[in-house]
C-alpha positions in Angstrom: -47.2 59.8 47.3 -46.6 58.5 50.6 -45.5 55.3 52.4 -46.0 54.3 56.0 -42.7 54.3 58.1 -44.0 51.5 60.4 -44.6 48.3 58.0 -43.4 45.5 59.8 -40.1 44.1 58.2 -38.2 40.8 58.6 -34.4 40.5 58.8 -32.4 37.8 58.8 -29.2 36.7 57.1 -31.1 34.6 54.5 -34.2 36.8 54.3 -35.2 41.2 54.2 -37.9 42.3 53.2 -40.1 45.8 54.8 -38.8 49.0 56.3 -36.3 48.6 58.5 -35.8 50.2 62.1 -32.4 50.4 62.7 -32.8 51.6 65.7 -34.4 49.0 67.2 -32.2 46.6 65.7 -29.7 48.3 67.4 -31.3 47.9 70.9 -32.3 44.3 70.3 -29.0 43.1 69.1 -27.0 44.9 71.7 -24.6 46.5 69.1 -23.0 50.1 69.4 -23.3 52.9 67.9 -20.8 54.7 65.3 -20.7 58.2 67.4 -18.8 61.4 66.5 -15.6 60.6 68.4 -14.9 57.2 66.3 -15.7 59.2 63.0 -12.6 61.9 64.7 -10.5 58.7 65.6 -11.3 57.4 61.9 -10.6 60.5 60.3 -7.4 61.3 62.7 -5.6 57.7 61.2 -7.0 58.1 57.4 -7.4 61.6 57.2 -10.6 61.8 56.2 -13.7 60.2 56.8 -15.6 57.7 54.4 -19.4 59.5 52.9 -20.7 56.0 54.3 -19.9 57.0 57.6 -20.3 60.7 57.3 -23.9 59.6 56.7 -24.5 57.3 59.0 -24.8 54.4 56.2 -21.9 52.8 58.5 -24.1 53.1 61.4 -23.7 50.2 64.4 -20.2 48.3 65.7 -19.5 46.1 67.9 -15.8 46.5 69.3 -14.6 49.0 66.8 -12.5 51.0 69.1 -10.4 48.1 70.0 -9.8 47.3 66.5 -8.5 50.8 66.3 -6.8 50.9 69.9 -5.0 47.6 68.9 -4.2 49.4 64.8 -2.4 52.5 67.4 -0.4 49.8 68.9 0.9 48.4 65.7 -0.9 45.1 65.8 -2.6 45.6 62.2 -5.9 44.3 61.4 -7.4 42.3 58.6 -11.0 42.7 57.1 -13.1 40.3 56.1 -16.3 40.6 54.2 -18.1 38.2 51.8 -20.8 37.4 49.3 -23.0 35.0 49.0 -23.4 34.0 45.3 -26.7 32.9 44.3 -26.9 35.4 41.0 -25.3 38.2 39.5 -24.1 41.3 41.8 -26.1 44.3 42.4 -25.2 47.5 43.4 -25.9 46.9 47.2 -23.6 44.2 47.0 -21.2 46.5 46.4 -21.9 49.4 49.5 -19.6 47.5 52.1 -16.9 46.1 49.6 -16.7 50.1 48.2 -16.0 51.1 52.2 -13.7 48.0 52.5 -11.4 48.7 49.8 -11.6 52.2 51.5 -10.5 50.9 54.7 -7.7 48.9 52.9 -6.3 52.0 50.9 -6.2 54.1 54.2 -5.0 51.6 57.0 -3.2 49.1 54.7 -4.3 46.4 55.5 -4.9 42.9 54.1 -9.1 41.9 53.4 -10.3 38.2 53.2 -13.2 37.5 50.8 -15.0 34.8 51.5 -17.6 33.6 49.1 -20.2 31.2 50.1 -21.2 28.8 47.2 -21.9 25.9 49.9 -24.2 28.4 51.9 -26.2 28.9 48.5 -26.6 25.9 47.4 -27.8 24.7 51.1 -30.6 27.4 51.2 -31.8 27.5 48.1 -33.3 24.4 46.4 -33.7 26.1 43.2 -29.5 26.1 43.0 -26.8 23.5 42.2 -23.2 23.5 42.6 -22.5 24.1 39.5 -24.7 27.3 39.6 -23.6 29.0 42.9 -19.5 28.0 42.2 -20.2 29.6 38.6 -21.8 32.8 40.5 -19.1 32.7 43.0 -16.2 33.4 40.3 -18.4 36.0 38.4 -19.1 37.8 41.9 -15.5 37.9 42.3 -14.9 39.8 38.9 -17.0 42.3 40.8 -14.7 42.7 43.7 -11.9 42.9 41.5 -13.1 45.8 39.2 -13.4 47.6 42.7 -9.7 48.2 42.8 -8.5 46.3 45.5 -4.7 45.5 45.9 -3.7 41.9 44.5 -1.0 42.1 46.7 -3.4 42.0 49.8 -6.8 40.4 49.1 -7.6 37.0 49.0 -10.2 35.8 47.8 -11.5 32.1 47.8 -15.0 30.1 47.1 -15.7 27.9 50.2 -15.4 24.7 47.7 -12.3 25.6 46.5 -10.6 26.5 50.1 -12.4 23.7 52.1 -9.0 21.8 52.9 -7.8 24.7 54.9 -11.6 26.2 56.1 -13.0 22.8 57.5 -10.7 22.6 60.6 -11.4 25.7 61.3 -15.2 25.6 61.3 -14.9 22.5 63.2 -13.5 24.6 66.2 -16.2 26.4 66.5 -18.9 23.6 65.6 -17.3 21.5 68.6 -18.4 24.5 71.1 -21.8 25.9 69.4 -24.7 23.7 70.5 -28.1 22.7 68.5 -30.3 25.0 71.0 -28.0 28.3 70.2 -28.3 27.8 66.6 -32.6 27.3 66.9 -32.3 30.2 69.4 -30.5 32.7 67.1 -31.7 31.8 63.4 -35.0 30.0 64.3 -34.2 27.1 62.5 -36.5 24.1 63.1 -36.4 20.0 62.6 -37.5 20.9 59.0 -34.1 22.6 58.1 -31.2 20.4 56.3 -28.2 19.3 58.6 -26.2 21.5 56.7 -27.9 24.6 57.1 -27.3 24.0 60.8 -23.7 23.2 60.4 -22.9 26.5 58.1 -22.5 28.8 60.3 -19.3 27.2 61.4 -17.9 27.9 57.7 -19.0 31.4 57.8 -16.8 32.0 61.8 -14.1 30.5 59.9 -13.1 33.3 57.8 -12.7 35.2 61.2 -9.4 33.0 62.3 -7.8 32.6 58.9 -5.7 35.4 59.5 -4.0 34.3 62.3 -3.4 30.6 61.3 -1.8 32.2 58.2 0.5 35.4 59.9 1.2 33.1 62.8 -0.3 35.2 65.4 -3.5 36.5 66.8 -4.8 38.6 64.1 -7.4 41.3 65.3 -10.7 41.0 62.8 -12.5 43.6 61.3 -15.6 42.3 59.2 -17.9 45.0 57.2 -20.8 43.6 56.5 -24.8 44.6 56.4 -26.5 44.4 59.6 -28.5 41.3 58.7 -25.4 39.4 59.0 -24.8 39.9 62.7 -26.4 36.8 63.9 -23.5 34.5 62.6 -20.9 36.8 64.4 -22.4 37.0 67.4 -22.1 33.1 67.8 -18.6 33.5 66.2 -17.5 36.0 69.0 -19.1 33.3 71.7 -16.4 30.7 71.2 -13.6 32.9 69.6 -11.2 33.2 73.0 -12.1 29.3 74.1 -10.3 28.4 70.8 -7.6 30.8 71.1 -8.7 33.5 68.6 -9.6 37.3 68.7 -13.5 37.8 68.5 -14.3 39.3 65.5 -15.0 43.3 65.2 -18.0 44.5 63.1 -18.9 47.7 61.4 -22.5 47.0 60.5 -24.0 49.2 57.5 -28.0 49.5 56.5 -28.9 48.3 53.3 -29.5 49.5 50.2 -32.7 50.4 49.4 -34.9 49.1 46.6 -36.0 51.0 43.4 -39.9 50.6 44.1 -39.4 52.2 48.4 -40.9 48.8 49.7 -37.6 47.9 51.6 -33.9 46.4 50.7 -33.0 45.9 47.5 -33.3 42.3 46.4 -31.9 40.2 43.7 -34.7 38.4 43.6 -37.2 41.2 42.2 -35.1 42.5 39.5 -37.1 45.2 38.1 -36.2 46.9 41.4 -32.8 46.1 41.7 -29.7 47.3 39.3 -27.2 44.8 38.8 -23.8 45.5 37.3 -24.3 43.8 34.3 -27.2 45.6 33.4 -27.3 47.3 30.2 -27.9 51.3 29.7 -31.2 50.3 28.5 -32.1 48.3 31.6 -30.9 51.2 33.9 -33.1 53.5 32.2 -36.2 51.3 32.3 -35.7 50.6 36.2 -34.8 54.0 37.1 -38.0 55.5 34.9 -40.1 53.1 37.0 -38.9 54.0 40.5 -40.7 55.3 43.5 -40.5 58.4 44.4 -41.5 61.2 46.6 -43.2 63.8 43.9 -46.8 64.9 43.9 -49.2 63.6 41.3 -48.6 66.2 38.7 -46.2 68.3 38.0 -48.3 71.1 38.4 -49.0 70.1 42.6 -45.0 69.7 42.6 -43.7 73.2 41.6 -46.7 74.3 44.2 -46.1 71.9 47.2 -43.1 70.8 46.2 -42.2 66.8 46.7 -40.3 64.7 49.7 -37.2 63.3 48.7 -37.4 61.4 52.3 -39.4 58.8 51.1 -37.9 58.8 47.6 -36.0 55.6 46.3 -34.3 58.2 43.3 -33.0 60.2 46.3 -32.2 57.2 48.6 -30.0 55.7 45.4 -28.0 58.9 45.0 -27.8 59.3 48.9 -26.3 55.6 49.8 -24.2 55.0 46.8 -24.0 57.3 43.5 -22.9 60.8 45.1 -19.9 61.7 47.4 -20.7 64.9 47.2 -23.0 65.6 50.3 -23.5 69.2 49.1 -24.6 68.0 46.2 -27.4 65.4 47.9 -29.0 68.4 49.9 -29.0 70.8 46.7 -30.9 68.4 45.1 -33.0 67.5 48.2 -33.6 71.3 48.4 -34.8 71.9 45.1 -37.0 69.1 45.2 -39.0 70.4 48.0 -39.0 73.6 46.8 -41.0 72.5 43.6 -37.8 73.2 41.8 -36.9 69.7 40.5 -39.0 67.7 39.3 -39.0 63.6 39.3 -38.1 63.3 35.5 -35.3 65.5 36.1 -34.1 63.9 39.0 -34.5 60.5 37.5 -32.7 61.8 34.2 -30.0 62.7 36.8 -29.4 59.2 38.2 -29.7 57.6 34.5 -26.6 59.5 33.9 -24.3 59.0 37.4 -25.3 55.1 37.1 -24.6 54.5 33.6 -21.4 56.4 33.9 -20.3 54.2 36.8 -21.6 50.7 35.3 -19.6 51.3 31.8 -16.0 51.8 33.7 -17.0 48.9 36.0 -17.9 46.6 33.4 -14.4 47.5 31.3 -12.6 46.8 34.8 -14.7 43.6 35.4 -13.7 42.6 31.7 -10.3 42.9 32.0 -10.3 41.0 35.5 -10.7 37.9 33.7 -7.3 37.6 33.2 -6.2 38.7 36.8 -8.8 36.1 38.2 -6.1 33.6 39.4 -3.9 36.4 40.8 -6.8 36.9 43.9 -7.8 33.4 44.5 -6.8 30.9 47.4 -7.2 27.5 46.2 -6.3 24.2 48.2 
């Protein structure tokens, strides 16, 4: 089975869908690359290096080797990452909050989580209040059951925090005009007022840190690479208000289950979501895309391409550390060794494994809810 590598894709922070070149988005937003040396400067402070970046999955930054000159100094950074809760969590979701609460265990260091139930209910007609605030605090179960330290996360739904948020985002709404906004997320005289105001709330996350320490706290923000477009006009205005701009480690995105592109909540069969039961993993997984030949009988002859496979692409982004592991089973499956049932039968097992401990962890974080949020 094949797939062409040049479909045209569209990315933008409300919308993914095709096969993504990320190296052209590279080039065309101007960010850098994540090169050996700040994998060595990484791994020199942490002492060891994250599979996300060992695999390029942390890929693009823009001004991570200040955030990392200013960490040598002693002026400690804070992260800040986000979700935007229009449904239940899936595991891509989870790919830059897993590095972030990496980041915090190894640099100590405080993370803001900001979770956009206004942004939802803006964008998506289909959505009310009610629904994207009741997403937001089941979202933040998810972020819980990922282990990070009560003692330094906060978490808070843009609803709930909008006292202290507003003046922020009106900083930076006061110096980003109506042309800058059409220029960098197209928007056009159909799109609500709100819609063009947002990205305001989303910079304001960005300066929190330093209105609450008291002084200008250096920003590190891991997030996918279809995010970039608010930062970019958050980094604009940051110094003409008196604030750091805002770092970014940019990953790719998680892949979906049928090899057409990003993972998307909104084709389920395609997606696994961490409330998803055994059985649903099983039916998903059985259904994915792969790279095998049309019997198994071509496949132990010509063996099968686990670069174009979504079984493969799972394992390699999210559900094995082990990157020994990874190219055994790449190996084998080009060798005609492995075949697709196998290898599916392979990821049943790793997935369901991690989806019953996070669910018992995202249980039990219903009673440590109140311990992570900021509330006016």
């Amino acid at each position: 089975m094949t797939r062409s590598d040049k479909e045209e894709y569209v990315l933008t922070p409300w919308e993914v869908s095709g096969n993504i070149d990320y190296d052209e988005l590279v080039e065309r937003f101007g960010t850098s690359r994540v090169d050996e040396e700040l994998k060595q400067r990484i791994e020199n402070i942490a002492g060891e290096v994250h599979f996300m970046l060992r695999r390029n999955i942390f890929y693009s930054h823009r001004d991570l080797k200040w955030i990392l000159d200013q960490y040598e100094k002693g002026n400690k950074f804070a992260l800040y990452t986000g979700r935007g809760p229009s449904g239940h969590t899936h595991v891509g979701h989870l790919m830059p909050w897993i590095f972030a609460r990496w980041m915090q265990d190894k640099f100590g260091v405080d993370l803001y989580f900001q979770l956009t139930d206004d942004e939802k209910y803006l964008f998506n007609f289909d959505l009310e209040m009610e629904d994207t605030y009741s997403y937001a605090m089941e979202n933040a179960l998810d972020i819980i059951a990922l282990g990070f330290d009560p003692e330094k996360t906060f978490i808070f739904a843009d609803t709930d925090y909008i006292h202290t948020l507003y003046p922020l985002a009106l900083k930076v709404a006061k110096r980003v005009n109506f042309s800058t906004v059409k220029a960098v997320f197209g928007f056009d005289n159909s799109a609500n007022v709100g819609s063009i105001f947002y990205t305001s709330m989303q910079s304001a996350p960005c300066f929190l840190p330093s209105d609450r320490e008291g002084r200008k706290v250096p920003v590190l923000i891991p997030c996918g690479i279809d995010q970039d477009a608010h930062f970019r006009v958050t980094r604009d205005v940051a110094e003409t208000i008196g604030y750091h701009k805002p770092a970014l480690l940019h990953n790719k995105l998680a892949p979906s289950l049928d090899g057409t592109g990003k993972m998307s909540a909104s084709i389920p069969k395609t997606t696994i979501f961490t409330t998803d039961t055994p059985e649903d993993v099983d039916a998903k997984i059985s259904e994915a895309f792969t790279g095998g030949r049309m019997s198994a009988k071509e496949q132990r002859e010509k063996g099968g391409n686990p670069d174009i496979c979504a079984v493969q692409n799972y394992r390699y982004y999210l559900f094995e550390e082990d990157d020994e592991r990874v190219a055994d089973i790449a190996d084998r499956c080009r060798r005609g060794d492995l075949l697709c049932g196998e290898c599916k039968g392979l990821l049943k097992e790793k997935i369901r494994s991690f989806l019953k401990k996070h669910q018992e962890r995202r249980e039990r974080a219903r009673d440590r809810l109140e311990e992570f949020l900021l509330k006016d």
